[in-house]
ROBA-139534 format. One line per field, with one value per residue (C-alpha): residue in one letter; residue number from 1; x, y, z. Coordinates in steps of 0.2 Angstrom, whole numbers, plus 5000, padded with zeros to 4 digits. Layout:
<rs>
aa <- A, ...
i <- NUM, ...
east <- X, ...
north <- Y, ...
up <- Z, ...
</rs>
This chain:
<rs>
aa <- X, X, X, X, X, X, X, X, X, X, X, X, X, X, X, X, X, X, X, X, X, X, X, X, X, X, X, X, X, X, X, X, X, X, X, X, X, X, X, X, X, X, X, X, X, X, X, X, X, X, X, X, X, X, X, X, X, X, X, X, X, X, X, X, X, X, X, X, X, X, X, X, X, X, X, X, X, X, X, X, X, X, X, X, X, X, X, X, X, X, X, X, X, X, X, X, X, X, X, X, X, X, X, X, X, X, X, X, X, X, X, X, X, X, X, X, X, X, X, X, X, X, X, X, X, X, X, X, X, X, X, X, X, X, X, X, X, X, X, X, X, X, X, X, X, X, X, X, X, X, X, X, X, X, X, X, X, X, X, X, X, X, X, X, X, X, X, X, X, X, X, X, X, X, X, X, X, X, X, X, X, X, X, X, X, X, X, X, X, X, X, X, X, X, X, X, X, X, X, X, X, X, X, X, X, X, X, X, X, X, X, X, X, X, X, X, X, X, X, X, X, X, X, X, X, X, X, X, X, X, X, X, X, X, X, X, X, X, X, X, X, X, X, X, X, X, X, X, X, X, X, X, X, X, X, X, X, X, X, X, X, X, X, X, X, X, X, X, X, X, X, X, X, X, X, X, X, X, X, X, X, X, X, X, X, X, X, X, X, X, X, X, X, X, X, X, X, X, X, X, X, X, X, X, X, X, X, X, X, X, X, X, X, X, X, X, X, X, X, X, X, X, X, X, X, X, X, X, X, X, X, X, X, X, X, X, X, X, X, X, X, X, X, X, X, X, X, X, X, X, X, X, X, X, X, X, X, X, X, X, X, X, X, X, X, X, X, X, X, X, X, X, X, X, X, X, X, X, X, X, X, X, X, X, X, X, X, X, X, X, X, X, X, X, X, X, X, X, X, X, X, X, X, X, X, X, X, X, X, X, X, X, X, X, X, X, X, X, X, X, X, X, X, X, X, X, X, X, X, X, X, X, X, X, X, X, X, X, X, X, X, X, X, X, X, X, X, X, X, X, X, X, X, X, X, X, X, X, X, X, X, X, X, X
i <- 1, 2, 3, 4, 5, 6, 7, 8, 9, 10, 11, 12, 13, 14, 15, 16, 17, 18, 19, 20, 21, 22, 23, 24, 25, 26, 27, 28, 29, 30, 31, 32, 33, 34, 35, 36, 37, 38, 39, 40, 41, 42, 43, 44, 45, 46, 47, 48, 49, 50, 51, 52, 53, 54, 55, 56, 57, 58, 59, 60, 61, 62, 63, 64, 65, 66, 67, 68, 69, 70, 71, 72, 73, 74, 75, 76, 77, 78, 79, 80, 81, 82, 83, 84, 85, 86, 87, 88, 89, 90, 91, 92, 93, 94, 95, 96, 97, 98, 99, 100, 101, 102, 103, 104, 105, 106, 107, 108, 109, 110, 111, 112, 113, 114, 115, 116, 117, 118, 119, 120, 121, 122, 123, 124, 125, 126, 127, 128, 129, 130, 131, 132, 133, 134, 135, 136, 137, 138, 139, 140, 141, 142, 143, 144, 145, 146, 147, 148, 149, 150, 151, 152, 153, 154, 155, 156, 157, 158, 159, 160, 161, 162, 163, 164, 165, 166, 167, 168, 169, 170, 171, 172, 173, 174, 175, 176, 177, 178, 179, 180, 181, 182, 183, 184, 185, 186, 187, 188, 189, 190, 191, 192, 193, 194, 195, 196, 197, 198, 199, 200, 201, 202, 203, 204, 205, 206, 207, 208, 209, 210, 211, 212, 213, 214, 215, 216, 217, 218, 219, 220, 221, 222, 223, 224, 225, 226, 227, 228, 229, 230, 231, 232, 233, 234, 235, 236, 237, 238, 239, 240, 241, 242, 243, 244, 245, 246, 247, 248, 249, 250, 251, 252, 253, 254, 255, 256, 257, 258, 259, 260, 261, 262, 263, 264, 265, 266, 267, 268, 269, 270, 271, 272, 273, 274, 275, 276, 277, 278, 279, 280, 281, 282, 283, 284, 285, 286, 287, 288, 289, 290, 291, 292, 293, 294, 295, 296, 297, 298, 299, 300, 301, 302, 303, 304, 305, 306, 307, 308, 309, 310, 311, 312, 313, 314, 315, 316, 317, 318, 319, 320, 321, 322, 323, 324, 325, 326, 327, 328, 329, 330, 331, 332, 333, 334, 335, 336, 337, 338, 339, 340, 341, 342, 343, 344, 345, 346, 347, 348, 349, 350, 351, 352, 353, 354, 355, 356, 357, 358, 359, 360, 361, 362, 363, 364, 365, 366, 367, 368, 369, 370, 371, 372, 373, 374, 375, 376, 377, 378, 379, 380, 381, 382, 383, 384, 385, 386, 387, 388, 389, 390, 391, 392, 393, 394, 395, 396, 397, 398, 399, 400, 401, 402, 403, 404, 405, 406, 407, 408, 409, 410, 411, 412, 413, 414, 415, 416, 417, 418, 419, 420, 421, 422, 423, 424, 425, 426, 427, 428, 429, 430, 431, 432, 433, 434, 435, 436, 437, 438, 439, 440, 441, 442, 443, 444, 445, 446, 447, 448, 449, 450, 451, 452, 453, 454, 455, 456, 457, 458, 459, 460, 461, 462, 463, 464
east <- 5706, 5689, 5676, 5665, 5667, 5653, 5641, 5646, 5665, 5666, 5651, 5659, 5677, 5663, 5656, 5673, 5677, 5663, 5667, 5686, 5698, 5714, 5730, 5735, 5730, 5744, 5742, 5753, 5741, 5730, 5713, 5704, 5683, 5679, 5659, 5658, 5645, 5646, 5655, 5663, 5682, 5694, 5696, 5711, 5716, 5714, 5723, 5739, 5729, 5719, 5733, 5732, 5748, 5746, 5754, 5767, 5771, 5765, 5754, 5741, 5737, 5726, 5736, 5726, 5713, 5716, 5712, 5725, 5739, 5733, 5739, 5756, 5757, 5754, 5768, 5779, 5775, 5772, 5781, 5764, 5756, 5737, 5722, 5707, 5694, 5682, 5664, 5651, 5631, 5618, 5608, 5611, 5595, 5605, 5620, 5610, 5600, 5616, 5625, 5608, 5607, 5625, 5636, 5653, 5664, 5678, 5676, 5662, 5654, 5637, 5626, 5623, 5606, 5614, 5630, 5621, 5607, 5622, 5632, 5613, 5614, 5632, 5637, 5651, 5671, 5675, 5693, 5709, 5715, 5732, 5719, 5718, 5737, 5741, 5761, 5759, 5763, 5753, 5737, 5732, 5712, 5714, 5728, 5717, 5699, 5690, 5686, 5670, 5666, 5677, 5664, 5650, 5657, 5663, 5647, 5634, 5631, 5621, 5618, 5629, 5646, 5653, 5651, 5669, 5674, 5664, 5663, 5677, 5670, 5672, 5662, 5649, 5637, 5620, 5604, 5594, 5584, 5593, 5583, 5582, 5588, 5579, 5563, 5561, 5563, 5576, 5564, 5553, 5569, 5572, 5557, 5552, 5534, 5541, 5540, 5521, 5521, 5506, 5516, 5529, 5517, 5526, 5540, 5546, 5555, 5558, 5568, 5560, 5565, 5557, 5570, 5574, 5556, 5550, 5563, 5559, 5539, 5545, 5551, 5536, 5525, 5537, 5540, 5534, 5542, 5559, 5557, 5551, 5564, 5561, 5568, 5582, 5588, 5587, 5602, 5602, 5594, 5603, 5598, 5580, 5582, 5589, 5574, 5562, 5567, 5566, 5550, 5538, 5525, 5511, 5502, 5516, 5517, 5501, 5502, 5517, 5508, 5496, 5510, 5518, 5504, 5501, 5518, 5516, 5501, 5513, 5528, 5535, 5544, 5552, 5565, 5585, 5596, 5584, 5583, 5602, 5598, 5580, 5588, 5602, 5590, 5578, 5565, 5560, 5565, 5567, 5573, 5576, 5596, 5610, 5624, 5638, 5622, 5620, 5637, 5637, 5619, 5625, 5641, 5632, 5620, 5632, 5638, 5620, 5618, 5606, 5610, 5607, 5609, 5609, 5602, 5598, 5579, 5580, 5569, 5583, 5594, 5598, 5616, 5622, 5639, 5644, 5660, 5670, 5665, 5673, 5662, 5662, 5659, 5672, 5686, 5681, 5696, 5708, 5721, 5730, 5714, 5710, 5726, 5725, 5706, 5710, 5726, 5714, 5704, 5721, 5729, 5711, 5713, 5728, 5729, 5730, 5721, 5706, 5710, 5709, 5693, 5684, 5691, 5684, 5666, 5662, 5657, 5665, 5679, 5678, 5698, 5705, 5724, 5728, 5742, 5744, 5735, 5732, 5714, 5710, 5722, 5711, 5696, 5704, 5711, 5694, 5684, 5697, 5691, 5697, 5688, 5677, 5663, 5668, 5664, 5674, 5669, 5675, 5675, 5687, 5675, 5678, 5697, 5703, 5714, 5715, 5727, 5718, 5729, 5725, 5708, 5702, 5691, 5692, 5688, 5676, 5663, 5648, 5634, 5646, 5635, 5621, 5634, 5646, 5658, 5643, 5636, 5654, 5656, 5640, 5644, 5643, 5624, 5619, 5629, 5620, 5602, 5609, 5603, 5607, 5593, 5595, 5591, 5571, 5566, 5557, 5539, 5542, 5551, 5534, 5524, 5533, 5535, 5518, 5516, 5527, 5517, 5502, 5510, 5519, 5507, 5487, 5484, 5465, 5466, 5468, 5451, 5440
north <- 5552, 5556, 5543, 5545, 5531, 5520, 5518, 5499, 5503, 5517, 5513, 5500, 5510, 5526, 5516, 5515, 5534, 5539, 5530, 5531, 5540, 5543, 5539, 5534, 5544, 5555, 5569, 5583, 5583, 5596, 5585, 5592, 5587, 5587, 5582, 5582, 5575, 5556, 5551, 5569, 5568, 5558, 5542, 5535, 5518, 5521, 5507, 5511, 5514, 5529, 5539, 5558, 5561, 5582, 5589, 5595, 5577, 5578, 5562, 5564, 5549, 5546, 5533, 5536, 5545, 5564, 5570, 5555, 5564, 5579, 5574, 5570, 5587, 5597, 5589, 5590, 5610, 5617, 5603, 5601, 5586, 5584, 5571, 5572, 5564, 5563, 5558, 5561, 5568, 5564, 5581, 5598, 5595, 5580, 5591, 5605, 5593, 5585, 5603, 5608, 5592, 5596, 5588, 5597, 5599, 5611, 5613, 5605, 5609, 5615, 5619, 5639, 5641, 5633, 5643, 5658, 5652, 5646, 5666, 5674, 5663, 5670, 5650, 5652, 5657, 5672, 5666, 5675, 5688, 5678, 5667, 5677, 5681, 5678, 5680, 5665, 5648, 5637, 5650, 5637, 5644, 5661, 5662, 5647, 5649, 5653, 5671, 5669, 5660, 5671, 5686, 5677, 5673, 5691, 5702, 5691, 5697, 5689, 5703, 5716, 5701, 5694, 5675, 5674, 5680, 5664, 5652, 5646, 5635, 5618, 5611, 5621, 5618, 5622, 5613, 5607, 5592, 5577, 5570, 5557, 5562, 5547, 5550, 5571, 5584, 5596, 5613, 5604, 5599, 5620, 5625, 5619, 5616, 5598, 5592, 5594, 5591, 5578, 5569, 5563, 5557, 5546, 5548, 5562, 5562, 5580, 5580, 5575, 5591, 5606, 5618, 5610, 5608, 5625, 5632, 5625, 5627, 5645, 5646, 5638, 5652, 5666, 5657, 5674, 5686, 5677, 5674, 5691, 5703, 5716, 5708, 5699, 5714, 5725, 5732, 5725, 5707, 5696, 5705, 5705, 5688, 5683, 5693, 5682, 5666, 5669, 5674, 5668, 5680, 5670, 5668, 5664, 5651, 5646, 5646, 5636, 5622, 5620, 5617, 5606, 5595, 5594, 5589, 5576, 5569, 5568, 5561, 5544, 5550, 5563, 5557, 5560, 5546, 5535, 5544, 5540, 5523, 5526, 5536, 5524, 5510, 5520, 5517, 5537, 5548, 5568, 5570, 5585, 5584, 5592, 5592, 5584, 5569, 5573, 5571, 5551, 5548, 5552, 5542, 5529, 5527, 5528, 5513, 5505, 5513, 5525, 5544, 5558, 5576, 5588, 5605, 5622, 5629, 5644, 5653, 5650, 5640, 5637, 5642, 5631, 5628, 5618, 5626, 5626, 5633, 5633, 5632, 5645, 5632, 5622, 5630, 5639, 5651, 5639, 5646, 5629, 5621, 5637, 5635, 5618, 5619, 5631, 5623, 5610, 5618, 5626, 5608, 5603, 5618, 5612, 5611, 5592, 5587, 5597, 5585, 5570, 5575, 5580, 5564, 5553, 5560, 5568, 5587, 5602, 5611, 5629, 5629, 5637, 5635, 5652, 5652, 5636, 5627, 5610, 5612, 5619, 5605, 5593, 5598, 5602, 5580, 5576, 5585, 5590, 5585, 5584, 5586, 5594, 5593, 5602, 5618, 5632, 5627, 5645, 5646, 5659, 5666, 5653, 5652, 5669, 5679, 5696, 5690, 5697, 5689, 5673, 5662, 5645, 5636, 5620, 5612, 5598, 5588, 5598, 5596, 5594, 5612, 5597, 5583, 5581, 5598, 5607, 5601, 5603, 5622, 5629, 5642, 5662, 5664, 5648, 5655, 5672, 5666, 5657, 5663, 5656, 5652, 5661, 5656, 5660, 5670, 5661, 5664, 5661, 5643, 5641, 5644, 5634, 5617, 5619, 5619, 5606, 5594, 5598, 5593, 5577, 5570, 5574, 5578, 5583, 5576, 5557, 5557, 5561
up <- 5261, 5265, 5279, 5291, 5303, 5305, 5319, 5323, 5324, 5335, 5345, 5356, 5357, 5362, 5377, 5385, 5381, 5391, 5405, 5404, 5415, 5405, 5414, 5431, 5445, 5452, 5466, 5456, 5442, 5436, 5434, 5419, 5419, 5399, 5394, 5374, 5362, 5358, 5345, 5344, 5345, 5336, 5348, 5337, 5331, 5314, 5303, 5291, 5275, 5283, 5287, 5277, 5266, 5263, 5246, 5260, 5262, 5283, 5287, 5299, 5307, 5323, 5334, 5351, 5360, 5355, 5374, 5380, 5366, 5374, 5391, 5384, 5371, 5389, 5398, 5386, 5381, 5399, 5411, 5420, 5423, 5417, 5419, 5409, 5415, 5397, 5399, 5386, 5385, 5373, 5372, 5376, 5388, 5397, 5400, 5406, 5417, 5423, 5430, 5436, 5450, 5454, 5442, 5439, 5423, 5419, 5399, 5390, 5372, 5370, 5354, 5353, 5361, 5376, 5376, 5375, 5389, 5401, 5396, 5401, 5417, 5422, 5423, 5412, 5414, 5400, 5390, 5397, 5387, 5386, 5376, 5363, 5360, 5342, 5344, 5357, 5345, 5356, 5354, 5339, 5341, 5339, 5325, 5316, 5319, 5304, 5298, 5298, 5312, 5322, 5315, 5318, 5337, 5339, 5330, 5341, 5360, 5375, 5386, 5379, 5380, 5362, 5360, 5357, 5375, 5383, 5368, 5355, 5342, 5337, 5324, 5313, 5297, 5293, 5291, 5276, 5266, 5262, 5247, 5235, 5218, 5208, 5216, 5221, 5210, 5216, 5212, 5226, 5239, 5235, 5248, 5267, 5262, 5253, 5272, 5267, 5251, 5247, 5233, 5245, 5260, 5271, 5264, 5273, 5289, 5303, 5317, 5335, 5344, 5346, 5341, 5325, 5321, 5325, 5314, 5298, 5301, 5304, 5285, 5279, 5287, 5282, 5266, 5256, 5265, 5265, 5246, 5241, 5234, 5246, 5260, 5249, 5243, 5262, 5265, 5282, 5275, 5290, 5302, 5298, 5294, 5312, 5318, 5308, 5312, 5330, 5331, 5345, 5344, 5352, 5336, 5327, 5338, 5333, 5318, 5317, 5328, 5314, 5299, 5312, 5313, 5295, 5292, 5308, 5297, 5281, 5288, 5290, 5307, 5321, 5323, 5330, 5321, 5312, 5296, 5290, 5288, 5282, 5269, 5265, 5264, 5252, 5264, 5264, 5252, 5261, 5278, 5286, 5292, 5301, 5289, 5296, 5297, 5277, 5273, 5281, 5273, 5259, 5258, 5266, 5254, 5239, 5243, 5241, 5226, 5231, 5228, 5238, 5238, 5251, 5251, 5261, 5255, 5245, 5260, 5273, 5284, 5302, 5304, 5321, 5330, 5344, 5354, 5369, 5386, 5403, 5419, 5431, 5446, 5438, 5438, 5454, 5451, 5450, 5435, 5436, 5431, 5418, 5409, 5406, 5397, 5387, 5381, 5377, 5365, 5357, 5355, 5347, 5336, 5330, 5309, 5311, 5324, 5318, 5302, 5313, 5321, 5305, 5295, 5310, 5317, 5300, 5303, 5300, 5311, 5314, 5311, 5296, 5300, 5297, 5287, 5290, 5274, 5280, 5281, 5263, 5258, 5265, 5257, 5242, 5241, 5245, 5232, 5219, 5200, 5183, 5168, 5156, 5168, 5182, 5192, 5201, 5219, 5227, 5250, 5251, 5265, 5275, 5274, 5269, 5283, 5273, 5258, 5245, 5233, 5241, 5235, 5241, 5227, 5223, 5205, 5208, 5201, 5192, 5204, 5221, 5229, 5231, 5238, 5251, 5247, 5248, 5265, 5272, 5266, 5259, 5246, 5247, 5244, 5253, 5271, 5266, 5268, 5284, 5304, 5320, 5330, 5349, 5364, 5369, 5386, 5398, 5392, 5374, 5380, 5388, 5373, 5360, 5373, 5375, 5356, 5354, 5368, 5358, 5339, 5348, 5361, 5352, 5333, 5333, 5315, 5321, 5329, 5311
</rs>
């Protein structure tokens, strides 16, 4: 079984997450600070008919709170008591904000950009090495972390330290155009510049933060060189790509501010939330989406009939993560404290809860399961076809732990690289033409705000 919960249901439940303080008070207790997304973690009460039956015949089934089981898992593996007090922030911005005025968390879970800001700012407590110990059974991260997000983790640096030794990730995905298909062609949806494209006026919505934004303006301006096959064919292609999609040469900048205001002119929208039901309604036709957002818009709007696809522009995409990080004036060298966070994000890494998690909020998991083949089993009940009219979906680079014999394709629907499948686990050559977008040095945050203040708060084109 495959859902994304919707809004309405888990919003209420959500409210009291953010608020609630899991279990009694009790002064032997490790107390354990989480802040995580909203709407970000299974928060269980799921009814009988969504329980998860794998071909192995285990059922996974989400009963309570996943940090609450957590509280009992701990006890009963390390015969330590543990609190987690869970709250929840809305933006990377508002969590940023909050630790800068003095608020204190242990682990919370960051986007990259702000993982990598918090690594330059030394705010962060590096994974022990006993973390990271494979022949430990309760080291679920490390033995079930996907290969390639344990490369990606391990190749990328902030001042000369690997991701992976601050960071272990949680969810991942890309970001792309979610588009009509009765009323968009898909050789226009295949390039940025359909955010301004004329024949779609209005209805065309772009995300309302300035990272997102730049990022795919940055395409359009770069739209040649990314497409030519020159660059495509450069033996070190994502590297230069990385180097061009975090450009902010100050008449890069500039330039990009111009293609942001055209598209402002074109647009129905910025927007942060809005779009899934604007899509789902048929009130727009083209936004610009996260996927794990794509992948609810989409079955949303299935079940009004309208059908969407989802897919990454041929120019490039934005590779993001959101992971796990411990805070350096949270744990205050308290190895009590230490212990019990990062057995938090090994019992999240768990085969089964990663299940629970991606079956509830939607998005993908950074899991793999190792040689445990939960995950792919998953996927593989979710999209599996039959029929005359299928294709050899293949993400073996996603699951494959060096078992050459091994490969992970699924046989679905021709057409599932534009649907739901595809947004989960994009496919070889989509991941290829995929960069993450870094965090920016003091100056060039200056210049690309005050870009940003001048596309969203004064468009010269509104006064002729």
């Amino acid at each position: 079984m495959c859902r994304i919960i919707s809004f309405l249901k888990i919003f209420p439940v959500v409210l009291l997450a953010c608020i609630f303080t899991s279990c009694a008070d009790s002064d032997d207790a490790v107390v354990l600070r989480v802040c995580n997304w909203e709407e970000y973690i299974d928060e269980g009460g799921w009814e009988d008919d969504e329980a998860i039956e794998l071909s192995d015949g285990r059922v996974i089934k989400g009963d309570d709170a996943i940090y609450r089981e957590f509280e009992r898992w701990y006890y009963d593996t390390y015969n330590i008591k543990v609190k987690v007090k869970y709250s929840c922030f809305g933006t990377n911005e508002d969590i940023y904000n909050q630790l800068t005025i003095g608020d204190t968390f242990d682990l919370i879970c960051p986007s990259d950009y702000l993982i990598m800001k918090l690594m330059k700012e030394k705010k962060l407590e590096p994974y022990s090495d006993d973390f990271f110990d494979e022949e430990n059974e309760n080291n679920y991260y490390i033995k079930g972390v996907s290969p390639y997000i344990k490369n990606v983790f391990e190749k990328n640096e902030t001042d000369g330290e690997p991701w992976s030794r601050y960071a272990a990730g949680y969810m991942w995905g890309t970001s792309g155009i979610v588009f009509n298909t009765d009323n968009v062609k898909l050789e226009d949806a295949r390039h940025w510049d359909i955010l301004n494209d004329r024949d779609y006026y209005r209805r065309v919505t772009i995300k309302d933060n300035v990272r997102d934004s730049y990022f795919a303006a940055l395409a359009m301006n770069k739209s040649k060189l990314l497409l030519s096959p020159e660059f495509r064919n450069a033996g070190d292609y994502e590297e230069r790509l990385a180097g061009e999609m975090n450009d902010t040469d100050a008449q890069v900048v500039d330039e990009v501010c111009n293609i942001l205001k055209d598209i402002k002119d074109n647009s129905y929208s910025f927007e942060t939330d809005s779009a899934k039901a604007d899509m789902a309604a048929g009130k727009v036709d083209i936004s610009y989406q996260w996927s794990g957002d794509a992948v609810y818009t989409m079955e949303v709007a299935a079940e009004n009939d309208v059908e969407l696809n989802y897919i990454v522009p041929d120019e490039c995409g934005n590779l993001w993560f959101d992971g796990w990080v411990m805070l350096k004036d949270g744990i205050a060298g308290d190895a009590a404290k230490k212990h019990a966070a990062q057995a938090f994000v090994n019992y999240l890494s768990r085969p089964d809860n990663a299940i629970r998690n991606m079956y509830y909020i939607g998005y993908t998991s950074a899991i793999a399961g190792g040689s445990d083949n939960a995950i792919f089993d998953y996927a593989n009940q979710c999209y599996e076809a039959e029929g005359d009219d299928t294709i050899d979906y293949d993400i073996s680079y996603f699951f494959e732990d060096g078992d050459t014999d091994r490969k992970y394709v699924i046989t679905a629907d021709s057409g599932s690289e534009y649907r739901e499948l595809g947004a989960r686990y994009p496919d070889p050559d989509t991941i290829r033409r995929c960069a993450v977008m870094t965090n920016f040095d003091d100056e060039a945050y200056k210049r690309i705000n005050k870009m940003w203040i001048n596309v969203r708060c004064f468009n010269i084109k509104d006064i002729f």
